[in-house]
C-alpha positions in Angstrom: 119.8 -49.2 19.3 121.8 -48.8 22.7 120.7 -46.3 25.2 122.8 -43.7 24.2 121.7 -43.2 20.9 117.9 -43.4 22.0 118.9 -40.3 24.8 120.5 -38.2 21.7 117.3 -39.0 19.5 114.9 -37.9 22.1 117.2 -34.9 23.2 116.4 -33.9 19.2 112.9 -34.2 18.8 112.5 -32.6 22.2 114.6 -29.3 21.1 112.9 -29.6 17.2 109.2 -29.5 19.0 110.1 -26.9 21.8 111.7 -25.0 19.0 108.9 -25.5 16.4 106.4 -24.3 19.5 108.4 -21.5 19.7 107.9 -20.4 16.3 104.1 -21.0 15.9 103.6 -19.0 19.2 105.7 -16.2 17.6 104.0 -16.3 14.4 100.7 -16.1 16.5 101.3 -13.0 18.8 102.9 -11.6 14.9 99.5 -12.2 13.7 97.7 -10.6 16.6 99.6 -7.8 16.7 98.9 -7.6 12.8 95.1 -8.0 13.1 95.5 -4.9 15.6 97.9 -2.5 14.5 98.1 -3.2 10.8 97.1 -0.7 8.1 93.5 -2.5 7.7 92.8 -1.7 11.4 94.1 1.5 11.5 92.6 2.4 8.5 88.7 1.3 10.1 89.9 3.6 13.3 90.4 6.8 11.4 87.5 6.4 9.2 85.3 6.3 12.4 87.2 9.5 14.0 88.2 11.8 11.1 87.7 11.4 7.7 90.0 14.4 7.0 92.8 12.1 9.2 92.0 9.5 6.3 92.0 11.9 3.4 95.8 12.6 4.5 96.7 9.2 5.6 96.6 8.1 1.6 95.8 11.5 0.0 92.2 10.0 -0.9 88.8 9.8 0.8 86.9 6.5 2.4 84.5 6.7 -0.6 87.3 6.5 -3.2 89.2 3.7 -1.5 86.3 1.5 -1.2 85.7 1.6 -4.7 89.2 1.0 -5.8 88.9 -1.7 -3.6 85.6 -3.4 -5.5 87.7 -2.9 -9.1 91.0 -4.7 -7.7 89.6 -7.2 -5.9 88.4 -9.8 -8.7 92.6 -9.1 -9.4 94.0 -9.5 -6.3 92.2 -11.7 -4.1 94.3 -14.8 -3.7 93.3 -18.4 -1.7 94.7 -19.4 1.8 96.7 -22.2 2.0 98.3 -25.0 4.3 101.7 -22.8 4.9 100.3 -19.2 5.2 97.1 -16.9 4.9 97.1 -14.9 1.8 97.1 -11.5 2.4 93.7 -9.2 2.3 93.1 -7.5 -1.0 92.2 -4.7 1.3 95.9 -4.9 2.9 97.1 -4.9 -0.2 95.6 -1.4 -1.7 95.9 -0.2 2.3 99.7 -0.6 2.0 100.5 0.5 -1.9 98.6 3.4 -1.4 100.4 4.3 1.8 104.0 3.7 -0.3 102.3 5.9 -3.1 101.3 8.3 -0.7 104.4 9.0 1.8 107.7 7.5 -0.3 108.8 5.7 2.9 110.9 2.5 2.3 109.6 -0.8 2.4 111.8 -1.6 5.5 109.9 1.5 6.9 106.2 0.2 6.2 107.0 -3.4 7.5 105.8 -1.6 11.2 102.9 0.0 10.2 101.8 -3.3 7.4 103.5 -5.6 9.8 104.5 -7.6 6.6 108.0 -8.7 5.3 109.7 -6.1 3.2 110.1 -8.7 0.4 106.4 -9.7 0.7 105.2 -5.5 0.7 107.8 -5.4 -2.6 105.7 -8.0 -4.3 102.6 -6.7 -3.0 102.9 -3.0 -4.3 104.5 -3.9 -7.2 101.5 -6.8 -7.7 98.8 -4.0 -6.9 100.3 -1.5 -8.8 99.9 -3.6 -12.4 96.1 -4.3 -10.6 95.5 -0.1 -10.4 97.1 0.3 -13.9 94.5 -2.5 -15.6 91.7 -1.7 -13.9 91.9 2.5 -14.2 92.8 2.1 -18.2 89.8 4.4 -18.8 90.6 7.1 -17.0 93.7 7.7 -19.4 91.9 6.6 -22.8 95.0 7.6 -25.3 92.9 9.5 -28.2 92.1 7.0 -31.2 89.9 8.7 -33.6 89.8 12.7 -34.9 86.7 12.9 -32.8 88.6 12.3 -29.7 91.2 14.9 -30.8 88.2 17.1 -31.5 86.7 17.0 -27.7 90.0 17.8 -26.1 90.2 20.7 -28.5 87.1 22.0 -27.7 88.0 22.2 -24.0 90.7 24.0 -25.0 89.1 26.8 -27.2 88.9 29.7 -24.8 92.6 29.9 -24.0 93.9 28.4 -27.4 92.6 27.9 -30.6 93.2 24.4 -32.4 94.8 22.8 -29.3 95.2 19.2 -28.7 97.4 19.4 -24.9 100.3 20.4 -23.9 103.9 18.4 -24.0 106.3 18.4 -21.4 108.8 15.7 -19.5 110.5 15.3 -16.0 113.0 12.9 -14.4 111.7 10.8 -12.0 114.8 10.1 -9.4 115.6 6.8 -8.5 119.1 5.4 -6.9 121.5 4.5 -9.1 121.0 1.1 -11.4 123.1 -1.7 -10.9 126.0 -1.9 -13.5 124.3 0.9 -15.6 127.5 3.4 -15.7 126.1 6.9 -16.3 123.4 6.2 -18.5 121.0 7.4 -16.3 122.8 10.2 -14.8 121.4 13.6 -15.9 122.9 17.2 -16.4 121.4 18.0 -12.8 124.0 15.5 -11.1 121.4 12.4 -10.2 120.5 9.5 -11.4 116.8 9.3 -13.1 114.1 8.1 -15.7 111.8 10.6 -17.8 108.0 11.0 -17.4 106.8 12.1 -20.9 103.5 13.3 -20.9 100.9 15.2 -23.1 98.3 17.1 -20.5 94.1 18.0 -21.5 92.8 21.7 -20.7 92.0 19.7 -16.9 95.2 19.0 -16.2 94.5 15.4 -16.4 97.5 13.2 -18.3 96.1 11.9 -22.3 99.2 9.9 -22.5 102.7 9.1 -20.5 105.9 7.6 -21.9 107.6 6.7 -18.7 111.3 4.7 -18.3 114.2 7.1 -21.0 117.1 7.2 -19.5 118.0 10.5 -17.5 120.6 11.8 -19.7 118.2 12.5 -22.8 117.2 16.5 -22.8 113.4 17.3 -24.1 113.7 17.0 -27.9 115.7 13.3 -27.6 113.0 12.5 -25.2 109.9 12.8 -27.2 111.8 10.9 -30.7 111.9 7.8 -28.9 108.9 7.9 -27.2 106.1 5.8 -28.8 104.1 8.9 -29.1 106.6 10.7 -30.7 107.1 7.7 -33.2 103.2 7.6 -33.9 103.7 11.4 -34.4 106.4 11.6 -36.4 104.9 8.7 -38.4 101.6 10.6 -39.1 99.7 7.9 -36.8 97.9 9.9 -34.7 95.3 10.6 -36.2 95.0 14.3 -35.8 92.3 16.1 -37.0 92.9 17.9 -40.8 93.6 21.7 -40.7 90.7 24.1 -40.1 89.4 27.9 -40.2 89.2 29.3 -36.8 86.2 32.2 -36.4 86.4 35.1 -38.3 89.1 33.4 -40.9 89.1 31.8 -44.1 92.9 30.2 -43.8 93.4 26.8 -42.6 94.9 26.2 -39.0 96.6 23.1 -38.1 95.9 21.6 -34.6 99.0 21.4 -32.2 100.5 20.4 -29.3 102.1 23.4 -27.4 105.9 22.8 -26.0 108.5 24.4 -24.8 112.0 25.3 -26.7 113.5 21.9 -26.0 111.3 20.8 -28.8 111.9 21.3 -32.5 108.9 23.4 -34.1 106.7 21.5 -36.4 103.6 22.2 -37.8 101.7 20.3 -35.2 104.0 21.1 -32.4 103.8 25.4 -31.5 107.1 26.9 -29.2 107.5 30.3 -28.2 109.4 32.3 -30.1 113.1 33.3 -29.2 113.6 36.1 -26.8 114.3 39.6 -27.7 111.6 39.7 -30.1 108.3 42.7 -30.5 106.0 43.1 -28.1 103.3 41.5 -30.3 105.2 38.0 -30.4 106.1 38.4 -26.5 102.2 38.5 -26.4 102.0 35.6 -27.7 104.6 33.8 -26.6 102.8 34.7 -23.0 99.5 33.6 -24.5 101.0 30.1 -25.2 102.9 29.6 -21.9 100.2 30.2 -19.9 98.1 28.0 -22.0 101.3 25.2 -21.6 101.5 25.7 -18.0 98.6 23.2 -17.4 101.1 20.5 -17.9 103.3 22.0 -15.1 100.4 21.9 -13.1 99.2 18.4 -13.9 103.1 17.5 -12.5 102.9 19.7 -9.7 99.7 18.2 -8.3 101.1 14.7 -8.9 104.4 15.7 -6.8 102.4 16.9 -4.1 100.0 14.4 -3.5 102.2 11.5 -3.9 105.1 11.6 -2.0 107.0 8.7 -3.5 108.3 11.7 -6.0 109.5 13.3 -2.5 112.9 11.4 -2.6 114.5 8.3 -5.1 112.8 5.7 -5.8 114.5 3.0 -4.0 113.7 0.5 -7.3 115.0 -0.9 -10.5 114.0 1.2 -13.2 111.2 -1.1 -14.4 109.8 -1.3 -11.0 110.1 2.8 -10.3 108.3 3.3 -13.7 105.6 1.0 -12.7 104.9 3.4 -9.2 105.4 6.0 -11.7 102.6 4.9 -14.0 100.6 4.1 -11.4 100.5 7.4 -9.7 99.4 9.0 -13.1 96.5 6.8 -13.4 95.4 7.7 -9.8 95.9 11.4 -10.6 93.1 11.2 -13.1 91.2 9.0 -11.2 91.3 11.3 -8.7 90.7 14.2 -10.7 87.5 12.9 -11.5 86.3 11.4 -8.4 87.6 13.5 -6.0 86.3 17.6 -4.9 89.3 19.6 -4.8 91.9 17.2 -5.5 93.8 19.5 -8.0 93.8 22.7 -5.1 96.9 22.9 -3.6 97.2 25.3 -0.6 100.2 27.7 0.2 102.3 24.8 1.8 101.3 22.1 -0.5 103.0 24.4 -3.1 105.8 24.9 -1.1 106.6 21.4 -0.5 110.0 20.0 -1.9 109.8 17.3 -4.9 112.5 15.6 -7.1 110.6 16.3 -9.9 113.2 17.9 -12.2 112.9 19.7 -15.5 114.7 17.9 -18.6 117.8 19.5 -20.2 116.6 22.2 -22.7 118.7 22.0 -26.1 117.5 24.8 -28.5 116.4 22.7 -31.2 116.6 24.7 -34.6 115.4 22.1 -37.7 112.6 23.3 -38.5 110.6 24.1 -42.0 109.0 27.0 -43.3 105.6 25.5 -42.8 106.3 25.2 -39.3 107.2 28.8 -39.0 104.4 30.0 -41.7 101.8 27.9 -39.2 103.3 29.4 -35.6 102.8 33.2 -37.2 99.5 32.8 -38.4 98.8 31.9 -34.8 100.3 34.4 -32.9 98.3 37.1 -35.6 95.2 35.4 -35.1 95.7 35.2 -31.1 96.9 38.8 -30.9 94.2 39.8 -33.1 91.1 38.0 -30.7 93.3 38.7 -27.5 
């Protein structure tokens, strides 16, 4: 090898090395900066100041973060290896629950997580599956009459025979990549449909998340899986039976709203213009129905990914979507005073958007023979 060669070969190992130093110090004053700043460290910081300051840092308390933290880790916690340190299980929840919680972009948490936006995409969306398994008992989906029974009974002082309330919302998202207008709804934005059936505690019983946007109400809940089950007669639902003072037969029912077709197990309103004693009703049942409203309110306000689209594929915005409505009844149960919303709570702006209402009008005369025995009896015990 003449000398010329062997000045060219040193000249690359020497700017491969100086350049490889270079890195590995950048990496380490990354990592610093991460142990400092990052959402683990900040989190510690307000714990010991405020706990309020935490409360609206992820819309939860210490108490209820350290014990989603115990049921995700077995899920989560990964091993270090040669080429990088896993990331904390802790950092993990830290940052989901921050994306849950504010709606900023991933780009946007890479400051505060000090991770890759690629590597908080995988981590949210890794978590988010973690939440889903792990809080599958606080949404049981009824599976026996008995079940039926006990939401029922929490409903028996503002309606009789009662088994939740049915309503949907779009969810907005940016627009899917070759999808055309199938997800473009009547209000002029692209979106997926939350289904849900709601208890007397505003807590979600089931959610069909991921239709297409352009589907109104009634289209919504016949492809659903619970509207096949319930169309199907799998359900389960308890057999007709005498309220108090009665000798006829009730059905039990889910209470809608006119995008829905009446059924004998699924009670609407009555048209407008009608007398005063169906207008009683009708206001009987709405404000029985609004619990569902409520139950999406709540989850609009405390989670302020619903603030603005969901910068994610369909799949990927369900997911967040599901996710949330786990947490809401986690946190329904778990946390004092999670479902009070103050004056500007209320008034805070959400994308959550009512679905297209198409007057559906197939229905039987058992349907309407089973919606005026309850508006007599409800008039008559008003």
């Amino acid at each position: 090898m003449n000398k010329k060669k062997k000045v060219s070969i040193a000249l690359l190992l020497f700017v491969a090395t100086r350049r490889n130093v270079q890195r590995t110090r950048w990496i380490k004053d990354w990592l610093k900066k991460k142990e400092r700043y990052g959402h683990v460290e900040l989190l510690k910081e307000i714990v010991i100041t405020d706990e309020s300051d935490f409360f609206n840092y992820f819309r939860k308390d210490n108490i209820n973060f350290v014990k989603l933290l115990k049921m995700i880790e077995p899920y989560l916690k990964r091993q270090d290896t040669i080429m990088r340190e896993a990331v904390p299980v802790e950092e993990k929840l830290a940052v989901t629950l921050r994306y849950l919680a504010k709606g900023r972009h991933f780009e946007d948490l890479k400051f505060s997580a000090l991770l890759g936006p690629r590597t908080i995409s995988y981590v949210v969306m890794e978590t988010c599956e973690a939440l889903i398994y792990v809080l599958k008992d606080y949404m049981k989906f009824p599976s026996s009459t008995d079940d039926w029974l006990k939401i029922s009974k929490e409903f028996e002082k503002k309606f009789p025979n009662c088994l939740g309330a049915i309503d949907g919302k779009h969810i907005a998202i940016i627009k899917p990549a070759s999808s055309g207008s199938l997800y473009f709804n009547y209000k002029g934005f692209f979106s997926i449909v939350l289904l849900a059936v709601v208890d007397a505690k505003k807590k979600f019983i089931m959610v069909d998340i991921g239709t297409n946007g352009r589907l109104s109400d009634g289209a919504v809940l016949f492809y659903s899986e619970f509207g096949r089950m319930f169309n199907n007669s799998q359900l389960n639902l308890p057999p007709p039976a005498s309220l108090p003072n009665t000798s006829e037969k009730f059905p039990f029912v889910f209470l809608t709203d006119d995008g829905f077709a009446l059924k004998p197990n699924l009670l609407k309103p009555y048209p407008l213009g009608t007398d005063s004693a169906t207008q009683n009703f009708n206001r009987i049942l709405s404000s029985t129905r609004v619990n569902v409203e409520n139950a999406f309110g709540i989850l609009a306000t405390r989670f302020g990914v619903f603030h603005k689209p969901i910068h994610l594929s369909p799949k990927k915005a369900r997911l967040v979507t599901e996710t949330c409505c786990y947490l809401h009844n986690f946190l329904s149960d778990e946390v004092s005073g999670y479902g009070k919303l103050n004056d500007q709570e209320v008034m805070q702006p959400n994308l959550l958007t009512n679905l297209q209402q198409t007057r559906a009008r197939n229905c039987n005369m058992d349907a309407k023979k089973a919606r005026d025995k309850f508006r007599d009896f409800v008039i008559i015990t008003d």
